[in-house]
C-alpha positions in Angstrom: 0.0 0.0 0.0 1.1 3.5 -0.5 0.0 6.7 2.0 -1.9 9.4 0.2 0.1 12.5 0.5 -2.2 15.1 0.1 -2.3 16.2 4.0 -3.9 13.1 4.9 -2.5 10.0 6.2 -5.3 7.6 4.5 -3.6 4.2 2.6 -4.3 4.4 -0.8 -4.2 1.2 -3.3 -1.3 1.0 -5.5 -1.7 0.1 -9.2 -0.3 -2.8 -8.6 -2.5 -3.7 -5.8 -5.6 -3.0 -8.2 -4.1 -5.1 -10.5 -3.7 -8.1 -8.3 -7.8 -7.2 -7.3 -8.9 -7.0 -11.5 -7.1 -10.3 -11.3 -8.6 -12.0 -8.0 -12.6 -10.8 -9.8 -11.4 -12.3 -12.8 -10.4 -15.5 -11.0 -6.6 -15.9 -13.1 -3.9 -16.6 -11.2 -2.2 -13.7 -9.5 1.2 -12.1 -10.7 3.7 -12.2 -7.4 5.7 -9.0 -8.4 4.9 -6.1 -11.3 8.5 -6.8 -12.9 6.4 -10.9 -14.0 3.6 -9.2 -15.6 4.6 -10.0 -19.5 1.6 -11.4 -20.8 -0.1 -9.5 -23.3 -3.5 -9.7 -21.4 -2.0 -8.8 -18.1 -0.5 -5.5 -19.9 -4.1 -4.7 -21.2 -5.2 -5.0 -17.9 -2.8 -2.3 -17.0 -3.4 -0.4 -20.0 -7.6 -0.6 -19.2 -7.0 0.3 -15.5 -5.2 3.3 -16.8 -8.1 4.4 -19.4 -10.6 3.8 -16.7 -9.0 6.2 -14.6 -8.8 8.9 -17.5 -12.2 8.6 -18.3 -13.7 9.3 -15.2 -11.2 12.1 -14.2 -11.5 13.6 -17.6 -15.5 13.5 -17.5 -15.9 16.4 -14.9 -14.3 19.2 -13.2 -13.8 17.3 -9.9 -13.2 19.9 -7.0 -9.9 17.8 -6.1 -8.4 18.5 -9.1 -8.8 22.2 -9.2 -5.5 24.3 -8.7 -4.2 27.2 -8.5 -0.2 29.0 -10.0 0.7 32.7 -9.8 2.5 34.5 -12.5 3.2 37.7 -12.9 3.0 40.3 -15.7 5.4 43.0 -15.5 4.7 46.8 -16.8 2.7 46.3 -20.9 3.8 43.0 -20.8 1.0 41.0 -22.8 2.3 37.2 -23.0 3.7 34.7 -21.0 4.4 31.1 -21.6 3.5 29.0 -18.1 2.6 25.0 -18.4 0.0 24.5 -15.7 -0.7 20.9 -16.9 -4.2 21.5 -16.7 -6.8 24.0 -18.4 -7.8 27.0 -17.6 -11.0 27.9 -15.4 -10.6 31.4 -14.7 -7.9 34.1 -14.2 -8.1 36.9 -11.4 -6.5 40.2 -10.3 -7.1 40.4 -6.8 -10.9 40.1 -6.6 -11.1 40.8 -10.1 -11.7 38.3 -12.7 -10.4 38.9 -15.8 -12.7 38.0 -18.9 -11.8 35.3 -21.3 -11.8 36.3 -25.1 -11.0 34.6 -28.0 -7.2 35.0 -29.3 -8.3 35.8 -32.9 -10.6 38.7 -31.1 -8.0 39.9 -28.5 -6.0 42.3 -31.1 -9.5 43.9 -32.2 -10.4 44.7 -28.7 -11.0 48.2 -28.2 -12.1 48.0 -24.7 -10.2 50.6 -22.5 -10.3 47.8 -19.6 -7.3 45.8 -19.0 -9.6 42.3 -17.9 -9.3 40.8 -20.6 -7.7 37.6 -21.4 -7.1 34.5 -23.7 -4.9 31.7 -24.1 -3.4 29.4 -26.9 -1.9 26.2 -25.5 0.8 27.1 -22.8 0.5 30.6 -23.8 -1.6 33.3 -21.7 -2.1 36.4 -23.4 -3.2 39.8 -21.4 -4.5 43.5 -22.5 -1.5 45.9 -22.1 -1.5 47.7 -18.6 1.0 50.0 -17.3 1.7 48.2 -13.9 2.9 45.2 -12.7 0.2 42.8 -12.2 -0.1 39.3 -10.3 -2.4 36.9 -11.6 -4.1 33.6 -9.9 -4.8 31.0 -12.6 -7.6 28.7 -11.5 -6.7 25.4 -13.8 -8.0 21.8 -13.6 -5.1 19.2 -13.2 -4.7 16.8 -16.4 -2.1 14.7 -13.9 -4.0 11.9 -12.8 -1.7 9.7 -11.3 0.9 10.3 -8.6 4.4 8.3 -7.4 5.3 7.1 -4.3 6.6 10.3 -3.0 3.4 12.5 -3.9 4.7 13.6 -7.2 2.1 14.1 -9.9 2.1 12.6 -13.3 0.2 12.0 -16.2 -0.5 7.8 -15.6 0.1 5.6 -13.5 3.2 3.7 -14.5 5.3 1.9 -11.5 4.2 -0.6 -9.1 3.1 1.9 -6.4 2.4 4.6 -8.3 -1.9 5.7 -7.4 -4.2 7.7 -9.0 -5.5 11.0 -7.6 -9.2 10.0 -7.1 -9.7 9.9 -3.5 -11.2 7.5 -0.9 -12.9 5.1 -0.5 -14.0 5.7 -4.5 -10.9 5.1 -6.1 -10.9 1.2 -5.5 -14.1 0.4 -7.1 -14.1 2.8 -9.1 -10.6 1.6 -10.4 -11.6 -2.4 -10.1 -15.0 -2.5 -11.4 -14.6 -0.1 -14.1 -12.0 -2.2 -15.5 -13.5 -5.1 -14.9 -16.3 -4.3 -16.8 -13.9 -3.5 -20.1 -11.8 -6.1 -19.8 -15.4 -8.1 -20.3 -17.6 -5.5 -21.8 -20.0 -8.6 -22.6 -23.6 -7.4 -20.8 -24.5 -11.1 -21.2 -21.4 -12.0 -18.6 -22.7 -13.8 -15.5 -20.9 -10.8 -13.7 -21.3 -7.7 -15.7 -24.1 -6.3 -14.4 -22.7 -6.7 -11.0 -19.3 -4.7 -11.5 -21.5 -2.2 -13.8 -23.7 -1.1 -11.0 -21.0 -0.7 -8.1 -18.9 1.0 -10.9 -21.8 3.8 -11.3 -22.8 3.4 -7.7 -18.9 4.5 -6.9 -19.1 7.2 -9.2 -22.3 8.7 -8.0 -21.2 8.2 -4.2 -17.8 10.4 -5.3 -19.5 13.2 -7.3 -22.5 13.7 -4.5 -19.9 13.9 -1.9 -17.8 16.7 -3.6 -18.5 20.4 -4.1 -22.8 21.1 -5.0 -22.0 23.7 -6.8 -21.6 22.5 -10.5 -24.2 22.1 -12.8 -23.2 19.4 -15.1 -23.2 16.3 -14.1 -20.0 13.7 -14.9 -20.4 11.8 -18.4 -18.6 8.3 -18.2 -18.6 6.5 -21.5 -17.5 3.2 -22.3 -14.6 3.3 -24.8 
């Protein structure tokens, strides 16, 4: 098991430890260390638990995932280039939130306001202004996965690397969303079983977050 380091002290399952779970549901013999795990199905195990993960993070703005980086535009300075690994949500001065635009509209603007802001990949673009200004960018992480140590990545890759959804969702979330690819037969004995804890999770995890969004999550099966 590996601890959860985002100020809590919570176990959370590794991906190998979900693994070894996919495979105890399946009923196949389990793999004693992640270095064995060379057959082909075993890696698309791996590869689903992975995608599973994805999908669900990917299908809402979870409030865990919502961060926020400072930067700082110095006097009529208009562009800076900052990868928050995430998208944008909003940008504020202060208690001021600057007002998103579209690039191809930005040069046009003739507003006398300086509020105004847009963005093209890593690139954040500003009106001029003749002061120094520090921004907040409000972003939603695209790192869904994190190591050992807390460090945030894209997947999960090593043996106890985890993924960022919290407790107690992740696991059956994780499990039973994979299980149910690895299947995806609605005729298996099984199916419907992992299929209703799998949406049962997900409910449970975006009714205990923040109320205050108004679209709900969209999981599709891929």
């Amino acid at each position: 098991m590996s601890e959860n380091s985002t100020n809590t002290t919570r176990i959370k399952p590794t991906y190998f430890e979900i693994f070894t779970k996919v495979l105890n549901e399946l009923s196949w013999r389990e793999v004693s260390d992640f270095d064995e795990i060379i057959k082909s199905e075993h890696k698309r195990i791996l590869n689903l638990i992975n995608s599973t993960n994805s999908e669900v993070l990917s299908s809402y703005i979870w409030d865990f995932q919502i961060e926020k980086s400072e930067i700082t535009l110095e006097n009529n300075q208009t562009t800076i280039f900052e990868d928050f690994g995430g998208k944008i949500i909003s940008v504020w001065e202060g208690t001021k939130k600057y007002k998103y635009i579209h690039p191809s509209l930005l040069a046009g603007n003739n507003q006398n306001n300086s509020d105004y802001y847009s963005n093209i990949g890593d690139l954040i673009i500003a009106m001029p202004s003749n002061k120094q200004r520090k921004l907040s960018v409000i972003y939603v992480s695209d790192f869904y996965a994190q190591d050992e140590n807390g460090e945030k990545k894209l997947k999960m890759e090593n043996k106890n690397d985890t993924s960022i959804l919290p407790l107690p969702y992740l696991e059956p979330i994780l499990v039973y969303g994979t299980l149910i690819k690895v299947k995806a037969n609605p005729s298996f004995a099984k199916f419907g079983y992992w299929r209703t804890l799998y949406y049962n999770s997900i409910t449970n995890l975006r009714t205990s977050g923040t109320k205050s969004y108004e679209d709900s999550p969209r999981i599709t099966f891929g």
